[in-house]
Phi, psi and omega in degrees: 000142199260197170281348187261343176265002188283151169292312203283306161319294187293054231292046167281132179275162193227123195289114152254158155314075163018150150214154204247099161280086153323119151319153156301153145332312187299299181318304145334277204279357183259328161332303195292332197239016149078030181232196196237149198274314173313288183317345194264285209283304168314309180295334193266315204265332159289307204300339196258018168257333193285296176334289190307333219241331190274351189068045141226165180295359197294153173246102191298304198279344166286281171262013146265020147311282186315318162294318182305311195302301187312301155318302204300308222276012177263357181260022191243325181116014174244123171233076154216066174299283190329325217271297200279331124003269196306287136036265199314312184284326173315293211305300177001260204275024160314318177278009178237319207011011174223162200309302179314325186284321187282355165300282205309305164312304170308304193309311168317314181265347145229084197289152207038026163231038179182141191305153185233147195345311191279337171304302211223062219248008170264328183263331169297284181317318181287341180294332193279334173290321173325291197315307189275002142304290158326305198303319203308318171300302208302330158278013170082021183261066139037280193303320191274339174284291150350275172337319184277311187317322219283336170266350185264332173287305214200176123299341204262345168306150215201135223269000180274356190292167184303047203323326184295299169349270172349290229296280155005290182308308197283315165305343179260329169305342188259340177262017174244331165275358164291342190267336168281323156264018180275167170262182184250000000 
């Protein structure tokens, strides 16, 4: 078809189908826990300045695409979405899991541009608690999850609650304090 004969060039109108554009899943799932995908994506792009300055290999936006992925996939019928969710986000702080180390790692890759154990030895301790919120799902541990809730909220959490809720809640909490001890 040459240019003169294109409908669209000749700016004649043109009849298409209709077609039904599906969010990604990633989109999906930042939908679901209320967060914005740039932001996200940006936090994914400091955590692999942290990874990179620490030697290891991990992809801060691969995973938490892959936690993203995973909440969209309850709208699928899998159900161990949390399990694989939680999956993802542990690996974040896996290679460090307690608080000093992960101090230490934030610090190395931004120094004086992130709180450090005595500034922010509280943001720390709730990342270290995420994480065995997370490890907790990922091994089936009931008890251990409780436990965790039970240090970043409250004492008064109870193990009968709404998990799905939780879960959601806890995932967007733990990446707006992953995005806070980040610089900005």
């Amino acid at each position: 078809m040459s240019n003169s004969e294109d409908p669209i060039l000749q700016e004649k109108s043109v009849t298409a189908k209709a077609s039904i554009v599906e969010a990604s899943p990633i989109d999906s799932g930042c939908k679901i826990i209320g967060m914005d995908k740039n932001l996200l994506n940006e936090i994914g792009r400091q955590l692999n300045d942290v990874y990179w300055k620490d030697g290891c290999a991990r992809n801060g936006i691969t995973l938490l695409h892959g936690a993203l992925f995973a909440i969209d996939s309850k709208n699928y019928s899998n159900s161990e979405w949390r399990e694989h969710s939680a999956s993802s986000l542990r690996e974040i702080l896996h290679q460090w899991q307690d608080a000093g180390r992960i101090s230490n790692a934030f610090n190395l890759a931004f120094p004086n541009n992130v709180p450090n154990m005595k500034s922010g030895a509280n943001t720390y301790r709730r990342l270290q608690n995420y994480y065995g919120y997370f490890s907790s799902i990922c091994h089936h541990d009931v008890v251990g999850e409780t436990h965790a809730l039970r240090q970043i909220h409250s004492e008064t959490t109870k193990g009968s609650q709404d998990f799905e809720k939780i879960f959601l809640e806890m995932a967007k909490n733990f990446i707006e304090e992953l995005r806070a001890s980040l610089p900005k």
